[in-house]
N, C-alpha and C positions, 0 to 999 in steps of 0.2 A: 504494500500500500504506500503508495507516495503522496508528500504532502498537502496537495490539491484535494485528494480523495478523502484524506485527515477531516480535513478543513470543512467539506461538504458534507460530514457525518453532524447529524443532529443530536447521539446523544453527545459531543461537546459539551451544550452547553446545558447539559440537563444533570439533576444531582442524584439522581435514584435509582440509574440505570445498569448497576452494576448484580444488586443481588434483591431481590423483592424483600424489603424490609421485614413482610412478615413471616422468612424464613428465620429471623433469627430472633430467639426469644431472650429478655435481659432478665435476669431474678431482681427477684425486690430488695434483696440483700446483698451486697455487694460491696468491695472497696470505696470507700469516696477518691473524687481526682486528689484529693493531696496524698492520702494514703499508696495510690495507687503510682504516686509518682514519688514516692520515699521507697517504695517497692521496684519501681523501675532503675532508681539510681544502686541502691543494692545489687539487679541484676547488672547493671551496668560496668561497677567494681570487680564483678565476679568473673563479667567477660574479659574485662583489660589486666585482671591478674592470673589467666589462663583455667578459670575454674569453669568453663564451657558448658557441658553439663550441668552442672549445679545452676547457673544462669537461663537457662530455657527451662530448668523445673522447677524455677521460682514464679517463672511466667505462666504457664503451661494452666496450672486451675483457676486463674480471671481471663482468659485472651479471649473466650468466647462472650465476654459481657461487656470486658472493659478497655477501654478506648485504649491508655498508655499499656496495659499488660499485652493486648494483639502486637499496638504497633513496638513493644521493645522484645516480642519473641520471633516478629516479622524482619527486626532490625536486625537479630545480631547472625538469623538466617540468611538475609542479604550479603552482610560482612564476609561471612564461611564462602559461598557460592561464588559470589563476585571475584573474590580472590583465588578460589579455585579454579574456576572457566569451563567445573567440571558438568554437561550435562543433564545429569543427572540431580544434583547440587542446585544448578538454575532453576530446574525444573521443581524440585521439591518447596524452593522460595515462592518461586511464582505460584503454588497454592499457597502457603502459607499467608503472602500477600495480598491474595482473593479474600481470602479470610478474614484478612484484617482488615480491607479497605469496608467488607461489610458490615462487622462491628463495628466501625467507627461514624457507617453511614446511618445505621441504624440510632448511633448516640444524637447526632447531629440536628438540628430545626433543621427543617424540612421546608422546600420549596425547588420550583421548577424554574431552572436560569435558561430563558429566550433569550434573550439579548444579553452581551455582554455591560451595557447602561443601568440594565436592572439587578447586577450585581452592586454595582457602586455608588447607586444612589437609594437615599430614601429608609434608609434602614439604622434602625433605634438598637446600638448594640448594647443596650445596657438590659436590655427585654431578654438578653442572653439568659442563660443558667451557667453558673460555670463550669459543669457537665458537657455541655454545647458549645461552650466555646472552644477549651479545650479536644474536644470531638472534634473541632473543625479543622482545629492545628493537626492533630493526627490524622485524621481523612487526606488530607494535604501531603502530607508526610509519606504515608502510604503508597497515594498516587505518582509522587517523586521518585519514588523509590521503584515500583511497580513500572515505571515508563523505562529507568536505567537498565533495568535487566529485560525490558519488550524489547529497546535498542539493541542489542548483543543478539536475539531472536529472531525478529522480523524487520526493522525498522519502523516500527508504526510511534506517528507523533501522537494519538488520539491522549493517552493515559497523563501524555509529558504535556498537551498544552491545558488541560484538564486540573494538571496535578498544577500549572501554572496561575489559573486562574482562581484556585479554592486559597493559595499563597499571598495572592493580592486580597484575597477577601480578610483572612485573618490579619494580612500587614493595618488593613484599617480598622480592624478590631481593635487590635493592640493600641494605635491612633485615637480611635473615639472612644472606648467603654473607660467608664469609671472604676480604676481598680481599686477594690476594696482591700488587699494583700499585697504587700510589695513582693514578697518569696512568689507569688502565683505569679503575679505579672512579668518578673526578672528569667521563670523558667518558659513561660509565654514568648516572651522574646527573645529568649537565644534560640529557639523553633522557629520563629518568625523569620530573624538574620539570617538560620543554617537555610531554608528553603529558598530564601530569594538571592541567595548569594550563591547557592548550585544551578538555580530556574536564568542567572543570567549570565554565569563563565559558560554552562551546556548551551546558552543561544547565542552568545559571544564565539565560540568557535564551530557552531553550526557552519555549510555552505551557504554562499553570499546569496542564490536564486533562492535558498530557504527562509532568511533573514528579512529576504524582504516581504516574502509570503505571510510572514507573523508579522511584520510590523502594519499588516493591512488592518489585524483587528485588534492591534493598538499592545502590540509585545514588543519589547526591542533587549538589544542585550548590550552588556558591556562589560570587559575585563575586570578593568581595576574597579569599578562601583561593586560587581558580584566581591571579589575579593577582599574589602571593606567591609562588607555584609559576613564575609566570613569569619575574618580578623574580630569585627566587636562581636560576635557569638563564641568565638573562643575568651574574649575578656572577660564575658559575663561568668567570670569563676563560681564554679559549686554552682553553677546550674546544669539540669538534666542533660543539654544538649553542648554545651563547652569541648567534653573530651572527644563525641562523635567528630563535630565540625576541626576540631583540631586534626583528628583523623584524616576526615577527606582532606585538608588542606594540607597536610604534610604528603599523604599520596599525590595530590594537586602538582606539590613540588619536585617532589624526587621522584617521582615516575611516570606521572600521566606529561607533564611538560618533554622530556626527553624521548619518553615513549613515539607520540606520535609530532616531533619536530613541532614544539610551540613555542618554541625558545626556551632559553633557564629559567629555572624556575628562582621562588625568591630563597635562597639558601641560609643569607641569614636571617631575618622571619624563622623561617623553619627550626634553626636549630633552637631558636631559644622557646618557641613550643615543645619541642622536643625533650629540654633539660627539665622543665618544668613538669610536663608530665611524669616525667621520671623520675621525679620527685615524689609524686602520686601515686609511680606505678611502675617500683624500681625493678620488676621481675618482668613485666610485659611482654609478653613476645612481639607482639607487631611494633609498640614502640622501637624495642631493641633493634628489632629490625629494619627500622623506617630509619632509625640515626644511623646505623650501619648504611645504609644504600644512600643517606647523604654524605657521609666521611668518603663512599666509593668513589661519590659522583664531584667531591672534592679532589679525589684523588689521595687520598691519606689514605692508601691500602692496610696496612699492616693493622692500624687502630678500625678499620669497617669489618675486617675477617674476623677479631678480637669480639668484635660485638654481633658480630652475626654470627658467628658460633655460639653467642647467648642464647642467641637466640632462639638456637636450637637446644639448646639444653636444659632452658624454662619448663620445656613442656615437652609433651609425648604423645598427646595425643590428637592433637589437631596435622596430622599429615602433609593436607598441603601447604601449611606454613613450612614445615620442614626440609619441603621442596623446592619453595622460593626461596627460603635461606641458602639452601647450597647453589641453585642456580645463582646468585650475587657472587657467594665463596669464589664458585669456579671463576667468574669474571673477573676480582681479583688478583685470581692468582693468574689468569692468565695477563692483566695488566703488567704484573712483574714478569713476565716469562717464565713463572716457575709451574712448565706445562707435566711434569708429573702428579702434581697437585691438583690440577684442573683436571686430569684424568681420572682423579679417583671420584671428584662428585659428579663429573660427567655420567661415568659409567656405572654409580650407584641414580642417577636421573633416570638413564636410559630403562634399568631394571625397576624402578619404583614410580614411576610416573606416566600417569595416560593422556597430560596434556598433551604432548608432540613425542613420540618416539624417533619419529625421523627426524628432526630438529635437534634432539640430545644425541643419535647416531651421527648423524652427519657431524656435528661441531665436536664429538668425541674422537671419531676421526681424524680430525683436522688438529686434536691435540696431540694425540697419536704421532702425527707424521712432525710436529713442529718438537716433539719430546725428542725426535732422534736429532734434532742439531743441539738441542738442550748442553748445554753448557761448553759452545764452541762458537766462537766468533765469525 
């Protein structure tokens, strides 16, 4: 589906169209949102200090009623998958995702968006519940999420300009309701920053004939504003969404920039999120990991291998972390020519890994042949 066909889809701009509300039933009893989001930062703690399991079965008996327990058992299914690339993995998210985009639609006030005008005008957010409002933030949240891994799938914008639109709706929440809780409104808005500061670096490096296509019904995107948006959602410290968005934005930097030629990333930014978190969260595997693939992408070898071998040895059980950490090793070690070294996590890739078989054979090969001039001028 391409983006004209996207665009021409009516549900866009409808809110209900995902799962018929009255499949999912809420109990009368239940977490309240603040509960439910002391609950979420727990599971939260539990994912960035490699307790994985323990984290989705904290989530696991509210997800089918409650807004934040879906969308943080949907989030850290995301994290696993996305980072995997593994099909299977993707695939298990995007139910998970379905799931969660319907509890949350179900939490939400209800109405049908024809026009994009009759989103942003005329509407008294203080008539909210804060049940609903927060509903709205994770609805959003969901959708963001939900469109990232459609893209990797099929390419369809429908989820992403969707998930764009409910993004703007909560930004002017945040703007007009009266908040009675400063803790509610400070974890409200580092949600609000992380989503429109992903909703505008992902439309910021869109293709240009697509860019213009969204700016017809009034989307536009921009580098450095998304990245501002990102930056004060990481400052709003001890909030729910702080250590996610420092997440993406450290991936932001040290791998998605390089990856696909978007130039450098900001490295120093990055490292002093980096220190601080691990400050937080001195065992982390992805952290450990994420400063090692900056020190790589500095070129300080010897101190990236040091900490990316951490980073394998935090933890055991999450696999394909284990797998992107030697993938960096071997690059590494092949930056210093020390192609023995590169051969051994090449060919423990080769045998442990179903991302690319032929990509770890072929480049293990190639270390192979570079090992025999190995230590001759």
């Amino acid at each position: 589906m391409d983006i004209n066909e996207d665009l021409s889809d009516p549900k866009i701009f409808e809110d209900d169209w995902e799962t018929d509300p009255a499949e999912i039933e809420i109990p009368e009893e239940k977490p309240s949102v603040q509960e439910s989001i002391q609950e979420t930062l727990q599971t939260l703690d539990l994912f960035m200090n490699n307790k994985f399991e323990e984290a989705l079965d904290l989530m696991e008996p509210w997800a089918h009623c409650s807004s934040y327990h879906a969308l943080g058992k949907s989030t850290v299914c995301f994290i696993q998958s996305i980072l995997s690339f593994d099909p299977d993995e993707i695939s298990r998210s995007m139910e998970i995702l379905k799931e969660s985009v319907a509890v949350c639609n179900k939490l939400r006030r209800k109405g049908t968006l024809v026009y994009i005008t009759r989103l942003l005008r005329g509407v008294d957010y203080n008539m909210y519940t804060t049940e609903e409002v927060h509903a709205e933030l994770c609805y959003a949240e969901c959708l963001l999420l939900t469109a990232l891994l459609t893209f990797v799938a099929d390419n369809s914008f429908v989820n992403f300009i969707k998930g764009g639109l409910r993004i703007r709706a909560t930004a002017l929440i945040l703007e007009n309701r009266r908040w009675e809780d400063e803790e509610d409104r400070r974890h409200y808005e580092s949600g609000v920053r992380m989503g429109l500061g992903i909703f505008y670096l992902v439309v910021a490096h869109l293709p240009t004939r697509i860019i213009r296509v969204l700016e017809m019904i009034g989307f536009c995107g921009d580098k450095e504003t998304g990245l501002q948006y990102l930056y004060d959602s990481v400052a709003l410290d001890g909030s729910l969404r702080s250590p996610l968005t420092a997440l993406f934005l450290l991936c932001y930097n040290t791998i998605i920039t390089y990856l696909f030629g978007l130039a450098d990333g900001d490295l120093v930014s990055s490292e002093y999120i980096i220190k601080n978190m691990l400050k937080k969260y001195p065992r982390g595997t992805l952290y450990l990991f994420l400063y090692g693939r900056l020190l790589e992408v500095k070129g300080e070898f010897d101190q990236a291998i040091n900490l990316l071998l951490d980073s394998l040895t935090v933890q055991d059980k999450w696999r394909q972390m284990r797998n992107l950490g030697s993938w960096e090793i071997m690059w590494c070690y092949s930056f210093k020519f020390e192609w023995k070294n590169a051969q051994k996590y090449l060919d423990f890739l080769r045998k442990e890994s179903r991302w690319s078989p032929a990509i770890y054979t072929y480049t293990y090969a190639i270390a192979l042949y570079y090992g025999i001039w190995e230590g001759k001028n």
